[in-house]
C-alpha positions as CSV (number, residue, x, y, z in Angstrom):
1,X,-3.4,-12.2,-21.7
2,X,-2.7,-8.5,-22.8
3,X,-2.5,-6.1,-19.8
4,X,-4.8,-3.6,-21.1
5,X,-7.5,-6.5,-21.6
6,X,-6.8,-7.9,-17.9
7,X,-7.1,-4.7,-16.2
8,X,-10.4,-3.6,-18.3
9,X,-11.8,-7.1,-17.1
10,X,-10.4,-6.8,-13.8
11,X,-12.1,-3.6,-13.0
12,X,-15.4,-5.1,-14.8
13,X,-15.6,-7.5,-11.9
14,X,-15.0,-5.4,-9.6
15,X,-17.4,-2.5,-10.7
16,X,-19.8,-5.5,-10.0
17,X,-20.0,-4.9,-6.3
18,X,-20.5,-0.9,-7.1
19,X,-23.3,1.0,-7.5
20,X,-21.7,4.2,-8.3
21,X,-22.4,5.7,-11.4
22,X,-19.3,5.5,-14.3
23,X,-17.9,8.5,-16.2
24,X,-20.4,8.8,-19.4
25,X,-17.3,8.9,-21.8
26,X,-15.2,6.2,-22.7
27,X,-12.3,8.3,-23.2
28,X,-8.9,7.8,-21.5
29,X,-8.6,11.0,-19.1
30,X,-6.6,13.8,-20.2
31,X,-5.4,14.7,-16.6
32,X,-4.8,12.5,-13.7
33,X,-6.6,14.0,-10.7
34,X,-5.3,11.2,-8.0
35,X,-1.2,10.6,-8.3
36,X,0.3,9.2,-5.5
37,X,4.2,8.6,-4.4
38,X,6.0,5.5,-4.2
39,X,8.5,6.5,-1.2
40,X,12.0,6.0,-1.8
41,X,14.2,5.6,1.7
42,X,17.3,5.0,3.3
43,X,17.8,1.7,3.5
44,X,19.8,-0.2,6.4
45,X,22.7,-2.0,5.7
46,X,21.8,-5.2,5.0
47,X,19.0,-4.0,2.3
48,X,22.1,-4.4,-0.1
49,X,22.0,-8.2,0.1
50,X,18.1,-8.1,-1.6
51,X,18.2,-8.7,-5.4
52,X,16.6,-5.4,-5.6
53,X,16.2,-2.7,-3.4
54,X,13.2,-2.9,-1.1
55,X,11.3,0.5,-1.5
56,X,11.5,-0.2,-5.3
57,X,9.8,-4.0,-4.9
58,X,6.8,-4.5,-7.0
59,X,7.5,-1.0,-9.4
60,X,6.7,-0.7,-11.6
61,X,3.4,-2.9,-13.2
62,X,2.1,-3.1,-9.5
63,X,2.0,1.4,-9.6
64,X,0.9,0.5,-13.2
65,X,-1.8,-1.9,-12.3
66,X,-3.4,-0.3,-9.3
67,X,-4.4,3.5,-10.5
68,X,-5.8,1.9,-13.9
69,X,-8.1,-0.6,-11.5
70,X,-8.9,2.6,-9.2
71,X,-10.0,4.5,-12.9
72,X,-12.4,1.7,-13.8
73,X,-14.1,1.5,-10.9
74,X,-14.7,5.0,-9.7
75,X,-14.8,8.3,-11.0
76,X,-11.5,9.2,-10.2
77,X,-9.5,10.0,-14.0
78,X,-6.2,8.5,-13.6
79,X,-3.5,6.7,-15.9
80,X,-1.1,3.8,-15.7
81,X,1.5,6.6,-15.1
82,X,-0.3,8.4,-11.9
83,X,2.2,7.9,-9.7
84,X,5.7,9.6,-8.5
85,X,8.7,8.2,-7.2
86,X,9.5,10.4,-4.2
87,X,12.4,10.8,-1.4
88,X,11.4,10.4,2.0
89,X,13.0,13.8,2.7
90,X,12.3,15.9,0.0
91,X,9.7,18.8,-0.3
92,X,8.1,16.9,-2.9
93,X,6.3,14.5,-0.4
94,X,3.9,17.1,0.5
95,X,2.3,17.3,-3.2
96,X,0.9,13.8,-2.5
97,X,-1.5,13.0,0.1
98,X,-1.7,9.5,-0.3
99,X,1.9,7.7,-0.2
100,X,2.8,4.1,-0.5
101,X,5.9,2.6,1.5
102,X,7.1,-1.3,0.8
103,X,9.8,-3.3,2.9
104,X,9.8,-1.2,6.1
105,X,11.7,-4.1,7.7
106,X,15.1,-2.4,5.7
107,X,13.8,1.7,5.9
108,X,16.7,3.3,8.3
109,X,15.2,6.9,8.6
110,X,17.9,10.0,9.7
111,X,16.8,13.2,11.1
112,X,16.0,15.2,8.2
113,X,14.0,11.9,6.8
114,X,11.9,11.9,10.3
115,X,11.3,15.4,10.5
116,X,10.0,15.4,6.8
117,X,7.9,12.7,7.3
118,X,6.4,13.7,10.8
119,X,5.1,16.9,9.2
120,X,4.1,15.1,6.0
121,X,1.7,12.9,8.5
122,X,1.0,16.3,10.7
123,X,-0.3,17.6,7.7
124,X,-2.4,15.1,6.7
125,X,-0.6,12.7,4.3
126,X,-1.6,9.6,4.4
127,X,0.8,6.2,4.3
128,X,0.4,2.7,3.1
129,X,3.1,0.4,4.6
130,X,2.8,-2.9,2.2
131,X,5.4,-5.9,1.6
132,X,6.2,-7.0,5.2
133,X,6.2,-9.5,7.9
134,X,7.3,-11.3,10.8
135,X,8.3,-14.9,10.4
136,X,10.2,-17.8,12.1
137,X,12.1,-18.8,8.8
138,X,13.0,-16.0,6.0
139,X,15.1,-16.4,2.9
140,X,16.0,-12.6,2.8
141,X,17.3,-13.2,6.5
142,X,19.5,-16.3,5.5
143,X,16.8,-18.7,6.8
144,X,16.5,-17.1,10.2
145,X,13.6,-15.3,11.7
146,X,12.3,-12.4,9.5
147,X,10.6,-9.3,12.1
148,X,10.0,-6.5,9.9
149,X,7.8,-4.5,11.7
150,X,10.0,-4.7,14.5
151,X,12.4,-2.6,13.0
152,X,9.3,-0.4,11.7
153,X,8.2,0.0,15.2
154,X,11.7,1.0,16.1
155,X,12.1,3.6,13.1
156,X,8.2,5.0,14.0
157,X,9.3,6.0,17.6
158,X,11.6,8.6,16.1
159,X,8.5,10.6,14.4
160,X,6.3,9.7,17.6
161,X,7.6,8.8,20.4
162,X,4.3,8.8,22.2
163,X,2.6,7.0,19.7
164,X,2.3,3.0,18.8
165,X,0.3,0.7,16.1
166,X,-3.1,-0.5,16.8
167,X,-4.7,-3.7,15.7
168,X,-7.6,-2.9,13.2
169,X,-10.7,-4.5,12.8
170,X,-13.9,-4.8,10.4
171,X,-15.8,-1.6,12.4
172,X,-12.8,1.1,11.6
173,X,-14.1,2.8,8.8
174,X,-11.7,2.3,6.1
175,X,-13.1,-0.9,5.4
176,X,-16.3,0.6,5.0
177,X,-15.4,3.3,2.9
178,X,-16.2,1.9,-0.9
179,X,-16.5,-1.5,-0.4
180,X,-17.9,-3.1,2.2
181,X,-14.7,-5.2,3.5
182,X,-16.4,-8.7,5.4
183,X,-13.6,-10.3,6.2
184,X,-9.8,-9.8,7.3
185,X,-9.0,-13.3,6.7
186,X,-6.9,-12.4,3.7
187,X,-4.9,-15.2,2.0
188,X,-1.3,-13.4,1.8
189,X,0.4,-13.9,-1.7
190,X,3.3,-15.7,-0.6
191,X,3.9,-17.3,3.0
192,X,7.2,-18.1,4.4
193,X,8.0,-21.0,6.8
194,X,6.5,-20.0,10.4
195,X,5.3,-16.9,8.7
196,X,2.5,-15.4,11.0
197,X,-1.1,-15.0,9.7
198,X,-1.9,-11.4,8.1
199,X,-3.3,-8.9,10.3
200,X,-4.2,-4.7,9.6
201,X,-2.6,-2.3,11.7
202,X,-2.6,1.3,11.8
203,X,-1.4,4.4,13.5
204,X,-3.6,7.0,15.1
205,X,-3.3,10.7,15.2
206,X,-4.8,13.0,18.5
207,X,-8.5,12.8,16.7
208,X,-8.1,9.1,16.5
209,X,-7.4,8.9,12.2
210,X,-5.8,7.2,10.5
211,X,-2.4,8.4,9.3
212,X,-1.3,5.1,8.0
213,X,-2.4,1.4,7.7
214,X,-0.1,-1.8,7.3
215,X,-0.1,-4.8,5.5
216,X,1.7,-7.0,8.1
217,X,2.3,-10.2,7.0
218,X,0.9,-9.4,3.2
219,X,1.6,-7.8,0.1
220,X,-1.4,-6.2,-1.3
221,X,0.9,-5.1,-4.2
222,X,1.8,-8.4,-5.0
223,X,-1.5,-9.4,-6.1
224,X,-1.5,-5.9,-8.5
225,X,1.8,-7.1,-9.9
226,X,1.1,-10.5,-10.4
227,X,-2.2,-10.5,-11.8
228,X,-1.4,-10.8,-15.4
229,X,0.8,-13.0,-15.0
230,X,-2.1,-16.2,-13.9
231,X,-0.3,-16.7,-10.8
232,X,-3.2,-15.1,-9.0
233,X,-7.1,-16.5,-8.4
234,X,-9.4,-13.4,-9.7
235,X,-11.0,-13.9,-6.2
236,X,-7.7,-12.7,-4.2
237,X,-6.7,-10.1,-6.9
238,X,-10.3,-8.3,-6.6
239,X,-9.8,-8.4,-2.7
240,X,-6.3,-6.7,-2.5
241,X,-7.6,-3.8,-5.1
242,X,-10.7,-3.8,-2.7
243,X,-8.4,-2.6,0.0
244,X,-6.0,-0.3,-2.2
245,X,-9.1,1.3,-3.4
246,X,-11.0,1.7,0.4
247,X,-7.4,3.3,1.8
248,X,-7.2,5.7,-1.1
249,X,-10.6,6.6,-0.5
250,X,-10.5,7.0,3.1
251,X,-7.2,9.2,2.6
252,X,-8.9,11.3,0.8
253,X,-12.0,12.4,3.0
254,X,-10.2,12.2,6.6
């Protein structure tokens, strides 16, 4: 199936669970108003053994896939093209406030890169950490024991030392923000050996927000990539944009 099609059906079903009125005009938007930035990093050594490099997994139909969904079932003008490829310690960050960050188990930030992003989150960017996990058996780690977020963890305590990830469940309000999440049970796209079951984290600023969430054990941008390919049930495609969609929101009014 065509992608165009896929994605106009996709976001049919999922306007389904709306009631928000659409845009009166059919026609393509001439402006994006949402872009967001696909965070490229250093990488620790070992990234060099992947196939491809980690902050660039998924790019480009899952950046492709997710702002056209987000365009068909709000009223948010976007295009297949609303996003931005962006260094961790670059100026440009701070023209996004919604950022998306994949692998985290190979990001290796330096000084400039942590005081970059610690102001980019001081500010009041937001970040989605996807494409992660902790597992017993891994084939990126040579069939030993995967912990990504370790290394996150580890990375994290150099922007806030003071600061850790908290578990999050069905009351925080980014479930609630556009769709009613009711349930965090999500089926993860691909499990590993040992692999341990998915679970939402986030990280807190002083007023208790949000500045990021995780994916731990998941890969929402998976499902985006993958879904016109048929590998995916419409049921677990709807779900991940479901969560894309409530963290974009959320970033947006907090």
């Amino acid at each position: 199936m065509k992608r165009p099609l896929l994605l106009a059906l996709v976001g049919l079903f999922l306007s389904l669970f709306v009631s928000l009125p659409k845009s009166s005009s059919d026609a393509p938007p001439q402006d994006s108003e949402f872009v967001y930035a696909r965070i490229r990093y250093h990488m620790t050594p070992n990234a060099f053994m992947m196939n491809e490099l980690p902050w660039h997994h998924d790019y480009p139909y899952g950046d492709e896939a997710f702002p056209t969904v987000l365009a068909e079932v709000t009223k948010i003008k976007t295009s297949p093209t609303s996003y931005q490829i962006v260094d961790i310690d670059s100026p440009e960050l701070f023209k996004y406030p919604f950022a998306y960050l994949c692998e985290p188990g190979y990001l290796e930030l330096n000084a400039k890169d942590v005081v970059n992003l610690r102001e980019y989150l001081d500010r009041g960017g937001f970040l989605l950490v996807d494409d992660f996990r902790t597992a017993d058996f891994s084939r990126q780690a040579g069939g030993g024991p995967e912990d990504d977020i370790a290394n996150f963890r580890k990375q994290m305590k150099k922007v806030y030392p003071d600061r850790d990830f908290v578990h999050l469940d069905l009351s925080d309000p980014i479930f609630n923000m556009f769709y009613k999440i009711d349930s965090l049970d999500m089926k993860a796209p691909y499990v590993f050996p040992g692999q341990h079951p998915v679970e939402f984290l986030g990280l807190r600023d002083s007023h208790g927000h949000l500045q990021m969430v995780l994916n731990n054990n998941n890969d929402i941008s998976e499902f985006w990539e993958w879904l016109d390919r048929g590998e995916m049930s419409m049921h677990d495609a709807a779900t991940a944009f479901h969560f894309g969609i409530n963290y974009v929101m959320y970033a947006m009014t907090h």
